[in-house]
SEBAVO-882847 format. One line per 10 residues: number of its first residue (from 1); their letters; for each residue x, y, z negated of C-alpha. Coordinates in nm, 3 decimals. Each point is the difference from the previous one (the first is absolute). Example, Ala and Ser with C-alpha at 12.3 -4.5 7.8 and 13.67 -1.06 7.14 Angstrom:
residues 2
1> AS> 1.230,-0.450,-0.780 | 0.137,0.344,0.066
//
This chain:
residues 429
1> XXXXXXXXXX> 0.000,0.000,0.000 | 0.122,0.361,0.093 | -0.104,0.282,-0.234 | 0.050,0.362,0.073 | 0.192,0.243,-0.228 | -0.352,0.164,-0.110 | -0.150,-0.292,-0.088 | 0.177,-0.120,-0.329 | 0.202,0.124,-0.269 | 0.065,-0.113,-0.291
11> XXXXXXXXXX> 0.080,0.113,-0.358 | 0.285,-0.026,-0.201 | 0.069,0.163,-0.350 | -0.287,0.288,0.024 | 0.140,0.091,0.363 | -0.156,-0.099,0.339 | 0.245,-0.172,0.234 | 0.004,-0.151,0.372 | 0.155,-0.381,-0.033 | 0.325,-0.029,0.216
21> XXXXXXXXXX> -0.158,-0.258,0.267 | -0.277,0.268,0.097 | 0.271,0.218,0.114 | 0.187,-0.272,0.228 | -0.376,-0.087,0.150 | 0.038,-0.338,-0.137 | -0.257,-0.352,0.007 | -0.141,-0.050,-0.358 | -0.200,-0.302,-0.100 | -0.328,0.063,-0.057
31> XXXXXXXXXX> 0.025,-0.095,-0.464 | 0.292,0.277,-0.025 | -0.251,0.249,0.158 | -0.279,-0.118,-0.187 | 0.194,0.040,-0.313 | 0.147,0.378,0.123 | -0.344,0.086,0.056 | -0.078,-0.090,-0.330 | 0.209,0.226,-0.175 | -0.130,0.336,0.135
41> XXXXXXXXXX> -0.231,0.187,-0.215 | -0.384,-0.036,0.079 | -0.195,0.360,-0.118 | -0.307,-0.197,-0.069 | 0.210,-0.243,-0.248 | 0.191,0.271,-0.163 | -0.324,0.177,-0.069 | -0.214,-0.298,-0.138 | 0.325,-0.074,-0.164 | -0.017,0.314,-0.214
51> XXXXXXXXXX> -0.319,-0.017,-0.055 | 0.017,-0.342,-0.116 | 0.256,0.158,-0.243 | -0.215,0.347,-0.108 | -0.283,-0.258,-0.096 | 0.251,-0.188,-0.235 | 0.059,0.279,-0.175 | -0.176,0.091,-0.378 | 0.201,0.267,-0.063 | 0.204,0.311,0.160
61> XXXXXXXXXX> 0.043,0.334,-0.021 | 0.304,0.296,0.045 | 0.144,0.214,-0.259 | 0.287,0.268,-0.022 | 0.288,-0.143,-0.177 | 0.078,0.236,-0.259 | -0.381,0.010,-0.123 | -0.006,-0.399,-0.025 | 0.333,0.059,-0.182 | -0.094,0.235,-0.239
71> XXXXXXXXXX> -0.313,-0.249,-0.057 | 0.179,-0.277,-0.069 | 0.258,0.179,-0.270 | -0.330,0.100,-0.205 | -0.142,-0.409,0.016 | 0.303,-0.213,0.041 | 0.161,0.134,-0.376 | -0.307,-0.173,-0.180 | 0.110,-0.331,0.139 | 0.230,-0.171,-0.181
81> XXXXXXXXXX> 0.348,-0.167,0.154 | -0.083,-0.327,-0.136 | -0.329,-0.179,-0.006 | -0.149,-0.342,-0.089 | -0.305,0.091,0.163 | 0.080,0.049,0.371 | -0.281,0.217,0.078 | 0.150,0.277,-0.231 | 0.267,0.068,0.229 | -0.204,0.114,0.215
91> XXXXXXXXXX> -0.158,0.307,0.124 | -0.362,-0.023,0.125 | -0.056,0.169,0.325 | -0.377,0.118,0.078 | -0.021,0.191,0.367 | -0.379,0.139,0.073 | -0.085,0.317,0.184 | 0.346,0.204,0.044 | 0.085,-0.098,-0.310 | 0.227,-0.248,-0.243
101> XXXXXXXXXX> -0.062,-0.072,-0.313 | 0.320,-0.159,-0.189 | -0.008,-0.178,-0.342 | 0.227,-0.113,-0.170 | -0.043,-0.138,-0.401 | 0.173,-0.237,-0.260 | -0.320,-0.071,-0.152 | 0.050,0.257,-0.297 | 0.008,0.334,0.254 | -0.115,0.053,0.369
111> XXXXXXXXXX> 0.087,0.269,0.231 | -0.244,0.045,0.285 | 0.125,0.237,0.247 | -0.193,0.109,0.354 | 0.197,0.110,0.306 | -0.135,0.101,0.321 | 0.112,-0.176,0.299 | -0.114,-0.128,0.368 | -0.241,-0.281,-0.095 | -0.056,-0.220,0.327
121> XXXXXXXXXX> -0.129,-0.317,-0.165 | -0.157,0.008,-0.371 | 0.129,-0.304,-0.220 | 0.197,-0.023,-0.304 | 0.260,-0.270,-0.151 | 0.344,0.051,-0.249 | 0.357,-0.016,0.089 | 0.319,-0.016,-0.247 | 0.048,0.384,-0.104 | 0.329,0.042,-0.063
131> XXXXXXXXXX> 0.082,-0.168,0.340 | -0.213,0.233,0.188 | 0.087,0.283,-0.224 | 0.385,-0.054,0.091 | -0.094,-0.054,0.377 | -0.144,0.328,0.034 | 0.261,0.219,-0.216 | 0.252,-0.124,0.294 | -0.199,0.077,0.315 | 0.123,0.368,0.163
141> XXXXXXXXXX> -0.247,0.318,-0.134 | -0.251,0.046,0.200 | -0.078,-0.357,0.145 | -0.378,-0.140,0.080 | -0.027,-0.318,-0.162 | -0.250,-0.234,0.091 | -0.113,-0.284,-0.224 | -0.203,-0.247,0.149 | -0.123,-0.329,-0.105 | -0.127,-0.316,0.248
151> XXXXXXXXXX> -0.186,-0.264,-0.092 | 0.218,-0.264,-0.171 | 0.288,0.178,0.016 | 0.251,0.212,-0.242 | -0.050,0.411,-0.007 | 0.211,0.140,0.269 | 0.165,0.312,0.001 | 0.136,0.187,0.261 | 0.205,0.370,0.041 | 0.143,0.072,0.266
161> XXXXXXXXXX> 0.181,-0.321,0.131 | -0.025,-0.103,-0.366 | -0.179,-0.325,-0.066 | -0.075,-0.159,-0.300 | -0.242,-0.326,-0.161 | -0.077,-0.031,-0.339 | -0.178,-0.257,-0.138 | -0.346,0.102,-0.165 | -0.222,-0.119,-0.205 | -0.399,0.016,0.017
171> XXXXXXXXXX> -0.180,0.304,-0.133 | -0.220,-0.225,-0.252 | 0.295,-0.145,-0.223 | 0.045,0.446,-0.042 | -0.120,0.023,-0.388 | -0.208,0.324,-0.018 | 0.035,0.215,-0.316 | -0.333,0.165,-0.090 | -0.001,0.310,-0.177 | -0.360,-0.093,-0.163
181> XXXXXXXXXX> -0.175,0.273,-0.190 | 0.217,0.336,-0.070 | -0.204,0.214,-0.192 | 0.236,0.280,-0.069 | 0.064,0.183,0.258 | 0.206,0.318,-0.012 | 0.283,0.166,0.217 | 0.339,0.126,0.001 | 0.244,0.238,0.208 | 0.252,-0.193,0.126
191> XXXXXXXXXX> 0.301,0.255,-0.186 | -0.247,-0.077,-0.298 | 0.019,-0.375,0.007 | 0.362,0.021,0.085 | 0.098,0.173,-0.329 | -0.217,-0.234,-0.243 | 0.224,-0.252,0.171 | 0.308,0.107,0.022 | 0.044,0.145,-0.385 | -0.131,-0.339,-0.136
201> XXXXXXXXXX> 0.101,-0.283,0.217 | 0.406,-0.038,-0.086 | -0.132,-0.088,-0.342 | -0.183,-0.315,0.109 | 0.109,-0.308,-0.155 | 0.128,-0.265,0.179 | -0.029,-0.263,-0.279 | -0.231,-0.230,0.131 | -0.076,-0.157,-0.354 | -0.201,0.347,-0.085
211> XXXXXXXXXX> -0.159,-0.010,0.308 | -0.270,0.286,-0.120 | 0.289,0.257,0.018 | 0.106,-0.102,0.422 | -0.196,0.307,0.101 | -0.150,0.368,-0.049 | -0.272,0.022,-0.273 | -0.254,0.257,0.165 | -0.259,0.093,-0.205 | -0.198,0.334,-0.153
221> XXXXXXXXXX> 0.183,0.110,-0.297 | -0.143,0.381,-0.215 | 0.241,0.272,-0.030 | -0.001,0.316,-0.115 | -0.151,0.159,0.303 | -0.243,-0.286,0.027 | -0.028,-0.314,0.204 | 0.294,-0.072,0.242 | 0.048,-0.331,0.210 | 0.364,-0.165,-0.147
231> XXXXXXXXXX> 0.237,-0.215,0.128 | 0.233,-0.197,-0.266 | 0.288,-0.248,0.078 | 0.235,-0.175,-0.255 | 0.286,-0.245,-0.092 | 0.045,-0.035,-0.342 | 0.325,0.280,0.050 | -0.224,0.287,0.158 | -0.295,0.121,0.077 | -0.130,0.276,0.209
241> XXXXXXXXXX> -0.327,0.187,0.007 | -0.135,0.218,0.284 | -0.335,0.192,0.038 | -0.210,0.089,0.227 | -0.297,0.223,0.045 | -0.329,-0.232,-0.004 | -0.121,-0.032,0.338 | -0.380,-0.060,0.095 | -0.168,-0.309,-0.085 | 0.303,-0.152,-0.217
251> XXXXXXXXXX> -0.191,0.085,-0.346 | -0.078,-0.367,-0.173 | 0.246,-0.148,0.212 | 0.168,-0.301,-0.198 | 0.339,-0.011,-0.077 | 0.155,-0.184,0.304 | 0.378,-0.173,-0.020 | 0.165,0.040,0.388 | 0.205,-0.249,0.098 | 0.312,0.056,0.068
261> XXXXXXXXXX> 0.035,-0.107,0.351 | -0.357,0.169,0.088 | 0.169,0.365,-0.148 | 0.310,-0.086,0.225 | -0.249,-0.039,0.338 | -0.204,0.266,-0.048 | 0.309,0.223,-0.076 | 0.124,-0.071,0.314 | -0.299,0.071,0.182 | 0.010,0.329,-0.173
271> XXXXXXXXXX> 0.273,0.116,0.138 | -0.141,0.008,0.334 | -0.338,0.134,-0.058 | -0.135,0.335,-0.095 | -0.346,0.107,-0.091 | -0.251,-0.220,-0.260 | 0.051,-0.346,-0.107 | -0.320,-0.180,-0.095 | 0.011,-0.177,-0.282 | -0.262,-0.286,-0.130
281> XXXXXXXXXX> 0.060,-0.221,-0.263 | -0.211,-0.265,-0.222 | 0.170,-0.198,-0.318 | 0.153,-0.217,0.246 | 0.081,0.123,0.265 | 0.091,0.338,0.208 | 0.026,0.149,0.337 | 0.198,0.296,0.155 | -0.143,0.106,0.348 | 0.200,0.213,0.182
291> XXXXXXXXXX> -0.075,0.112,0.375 | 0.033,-0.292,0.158 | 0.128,-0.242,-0.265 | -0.120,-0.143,-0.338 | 0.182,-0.184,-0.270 | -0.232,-0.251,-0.187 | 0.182,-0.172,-0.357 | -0.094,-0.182,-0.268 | 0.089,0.178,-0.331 | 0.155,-0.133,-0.319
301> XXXXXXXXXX> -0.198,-0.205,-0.188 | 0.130,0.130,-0.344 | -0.002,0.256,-0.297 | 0.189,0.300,0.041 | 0.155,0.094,-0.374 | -0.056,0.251,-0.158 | 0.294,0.240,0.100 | -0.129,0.286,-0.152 | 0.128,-0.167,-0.341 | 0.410,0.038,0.103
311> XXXXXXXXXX> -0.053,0.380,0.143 | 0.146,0.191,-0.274 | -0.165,0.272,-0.213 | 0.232,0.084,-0.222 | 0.339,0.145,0.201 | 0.155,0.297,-0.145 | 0.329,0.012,0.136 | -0.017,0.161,0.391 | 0.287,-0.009,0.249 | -0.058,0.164,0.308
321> XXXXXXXXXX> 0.290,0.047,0.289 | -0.010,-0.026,0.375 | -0.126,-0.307,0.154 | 0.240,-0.002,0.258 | 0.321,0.011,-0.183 | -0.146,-0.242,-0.252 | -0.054,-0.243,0.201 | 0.341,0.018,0.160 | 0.184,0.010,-0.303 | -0.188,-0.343,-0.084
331> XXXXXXXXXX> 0.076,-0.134,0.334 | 0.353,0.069,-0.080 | 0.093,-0.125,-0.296 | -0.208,-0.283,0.077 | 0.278,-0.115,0.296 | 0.173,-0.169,-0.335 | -0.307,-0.210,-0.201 | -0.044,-0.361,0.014 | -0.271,-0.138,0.280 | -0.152,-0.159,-0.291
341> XXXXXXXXXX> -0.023,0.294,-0.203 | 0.028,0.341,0.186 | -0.047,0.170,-0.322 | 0.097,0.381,-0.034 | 0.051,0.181,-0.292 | -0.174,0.385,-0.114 | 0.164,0.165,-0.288 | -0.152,0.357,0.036 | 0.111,0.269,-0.252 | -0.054,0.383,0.069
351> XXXXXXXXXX> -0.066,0.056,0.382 | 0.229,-0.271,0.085 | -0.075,-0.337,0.113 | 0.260,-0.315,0.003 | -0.013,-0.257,0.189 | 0.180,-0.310,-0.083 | 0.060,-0.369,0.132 | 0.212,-0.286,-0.126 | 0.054,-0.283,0.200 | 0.259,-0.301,-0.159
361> XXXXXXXXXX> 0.078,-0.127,0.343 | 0.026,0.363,0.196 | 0.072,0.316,-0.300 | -0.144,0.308,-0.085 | -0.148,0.269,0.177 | -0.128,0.350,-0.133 | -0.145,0.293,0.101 | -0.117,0.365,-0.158 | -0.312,0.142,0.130 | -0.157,0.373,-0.121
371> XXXXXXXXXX> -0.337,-0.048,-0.118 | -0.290,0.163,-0.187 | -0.004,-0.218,-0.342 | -0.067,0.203,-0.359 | -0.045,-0.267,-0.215 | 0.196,-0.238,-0.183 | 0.272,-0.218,0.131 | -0.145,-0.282,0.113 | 0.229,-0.365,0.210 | -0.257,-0.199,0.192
381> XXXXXXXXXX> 0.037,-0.275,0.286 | -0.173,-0.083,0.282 | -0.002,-0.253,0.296 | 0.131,0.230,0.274 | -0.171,-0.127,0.288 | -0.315,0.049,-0.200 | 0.106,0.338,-0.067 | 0.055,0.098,0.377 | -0.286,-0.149,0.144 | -0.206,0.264,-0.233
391> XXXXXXXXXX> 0.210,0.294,0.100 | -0.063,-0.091,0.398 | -0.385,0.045,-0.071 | 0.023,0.355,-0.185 | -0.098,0.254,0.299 | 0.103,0.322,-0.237 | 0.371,0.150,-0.048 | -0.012,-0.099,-0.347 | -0.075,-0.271,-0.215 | -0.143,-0.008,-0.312
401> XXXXXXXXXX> 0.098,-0.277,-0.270 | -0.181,-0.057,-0.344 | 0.211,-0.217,-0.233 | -0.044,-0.101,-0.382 | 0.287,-0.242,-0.107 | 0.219,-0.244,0.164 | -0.317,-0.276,-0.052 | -0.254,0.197,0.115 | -0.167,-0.005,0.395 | 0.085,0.305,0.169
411> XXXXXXXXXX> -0.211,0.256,0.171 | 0.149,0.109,0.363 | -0.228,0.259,0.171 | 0.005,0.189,0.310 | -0.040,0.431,-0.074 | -0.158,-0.030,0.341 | -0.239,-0.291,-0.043 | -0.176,0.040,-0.330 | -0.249,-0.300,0.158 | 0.330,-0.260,0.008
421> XXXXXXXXX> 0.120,-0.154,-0.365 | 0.268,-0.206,0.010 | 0.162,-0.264,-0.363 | 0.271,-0.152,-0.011 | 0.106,-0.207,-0.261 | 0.338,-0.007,-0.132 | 0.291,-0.187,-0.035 | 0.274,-0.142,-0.236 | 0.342,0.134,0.127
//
């Protein structure tokens, strides 16, 4: 058989080619044309070939890579690196009308977070979050992703000439974390919410055995201008106290213990937000709703002590000096104390202020400091890292401290934060 140069070409590696024999006008037998023939691409079978494949497919849609990025840092934290349950290491994805809905939860908090996005088939399933999380953070700014999921397949995503399967698993093994009944509903600014957390959360305990002191004790508390909403935190070796003004709907409230790793996500989300955060809570359980993103936890199940009952009354003896210089006079000296220690010494005498460390392994260190003290000499120690972590939260130039003897808790205040009230408890040196 003769064929003409028109009539067949083949293809090889993505390119369309003329076999050499065509050229030279050669006899082929009649199964090698057959099987040339074969090869060339038939329109019709292309397009019931894709949409063969568009059926297949449960779930797809587009989105902008730094908005599924910035997504996926607010959801994927919640998940912890290590799971027995293998459906906790995942991220549940949720795609309806130009929109995404991710959630992510460890069965004691859920973050639910919607992002809008080019929706081309609805469906839902969950993929492993830190995988997906670490995918994105390394594909170029500005990329479209597209996640799309077939029938019996894994979640494939693609950017650019990016490709990557992940292995999912179905949307009903997702555990959903109800918020139930929140009867107290009230709402803070987001600069509001971010000072009851950050003057009170470094003195969370960490000791797992009192378990009623891993978070922020928010409650209503009377003062002398009336009600104010409170947040308390404390480890045995500090405590600290901040106010704030009582906002709509919080009156008869209950007294509500934060966990720990609930003040740390919605801290975070915080920082990125700006205008009211809604807040609803029952004894149970609470929600923050931001814009587009709400934090559902469990709270403590636990009594709060009394705290009130270490805040001293009684401090006569008042030292006040500048915060700054303080604090790195205390750093300084520090350099020298023990790991297991880190205890500083105050001897303050007349408008002066010593500060004094003694280590066996590493010497002595000591360092003068002009101060405003009129009372009587007084030598008390503290744990230094304790110390500093109070001076970093006092906003004012100077700081006020309220001392009785070398047994007594101590009284650190800000002058520019009358609302703030900070103990620490002392130290044998």
């Amino acid at each position: 058989m003769r064929v003409a140069h028109s009539t067949v070409l083949k293809q090889c590696s993505g390119q369309w080619i003329r076999p050499n024999f065509i050229d030279r006008g050669e006899v082929i037998p009649a199964q090698v044309l057959g099987a040339i023939l074969c090869t060339l691409k038939n329109p019709a079978q292309d397009s019931q070939r894709h949409k063969y494949e568009e059926e297949r497919q449960i779930m797809k849609f587009t989105i902008e890579r730094n908005s599924l990025l910035k997504t996926l840092n607010h959801v994927q934290s919640v998940v912890e690196r290590r799971n027995t349950i293998p459906i906790l290491s995942n991220v549940m994805l949720e795609a309806s009308d130009d929109m995404v809905a991710f959630t992510a939860t460890d069965l004691d908090i859920a973050v639910i977070e919607n992002t809008p996005a080019n929706v081309a088939v609805k469906g839902s399933i969950t993929v492993p979050a830190h995988t997906l999380h670490d995918i994105v953070r390394k594909l170029p700014d500005g990329a479209e992703v597209e996640l799309s999921l077939a029938e019996g397949e894994r979640l494939t995503v693609k950017a650019g000439r990016s490709r990557f399967q992940l292995a999912c698993l179905p949307k009903e093994d997702f555990p959903v974390m109800s918020a139930g009944d929140l009867p107290h509903r009230f709402k803070l600014m987001s600069e509001e919410l971010k000072r009851l957390i950050d003057k009170a959360r470094f003195a969370i305990s960490t000791e797992e055995t009192r378990y009623y002191l891993n978070g922020i004790y928010l409650h209503v508390a009377e003062g002398d201008s009336g009600s104010n909403l409170r947040a308390v935190a404390t480890d045995g070796h500090r405590l600290a106290q901040v106010e704030q003004e009582m906002p709509d709907g919080a009156m008869g409230m209950p007294g509500v213990i934060l966990p720990r790793k609930t003040v740390g996500e919605v801290r975070k989300l915080v920082d990125e937000f700006e205008g009211g955060v809604d807040i609803s809570l029952s004894d149970t359980k609470v929600r923050f709703t931001f814009d587009s993103t709400t934090v559902i936890s469990k709270l403590i199940d636990g009594t709060f002590p009394d705290y009130t009952r270490v805040i001293p009354i009684g401090n006569d003896k008042m030292l006040e000096m500048d915060c700054k210089v303080f604090a790195e006079a205390v750093d300084r000296v520090s350099t020298i104390s023990s790991d297991k220690t880190r205890s500083v010494k105050l001897s303050m005498d007349s408008d002066v202020l010593t500060l004094s460390v003694t280590s066996p392994d590493s010497g002595t260190a000591t360092e003068e400091v002009v101060a405003g003290y009129q009372a009587d000499a007084l030598e008390i120690g503290f744990n230094s890292r304790y110390l500093l972590d109070i001076l970093q939260q006092i906003e004012g130039d100077s700081v006020q401290v309220q001392l009785a003897d070398p047994q007594s808790p101590t009284i650190l205040q800000d002058q520019l934060d009358e609302a703030a009230l900070y103990v620490l408890m002392p130290m044998r040196v």
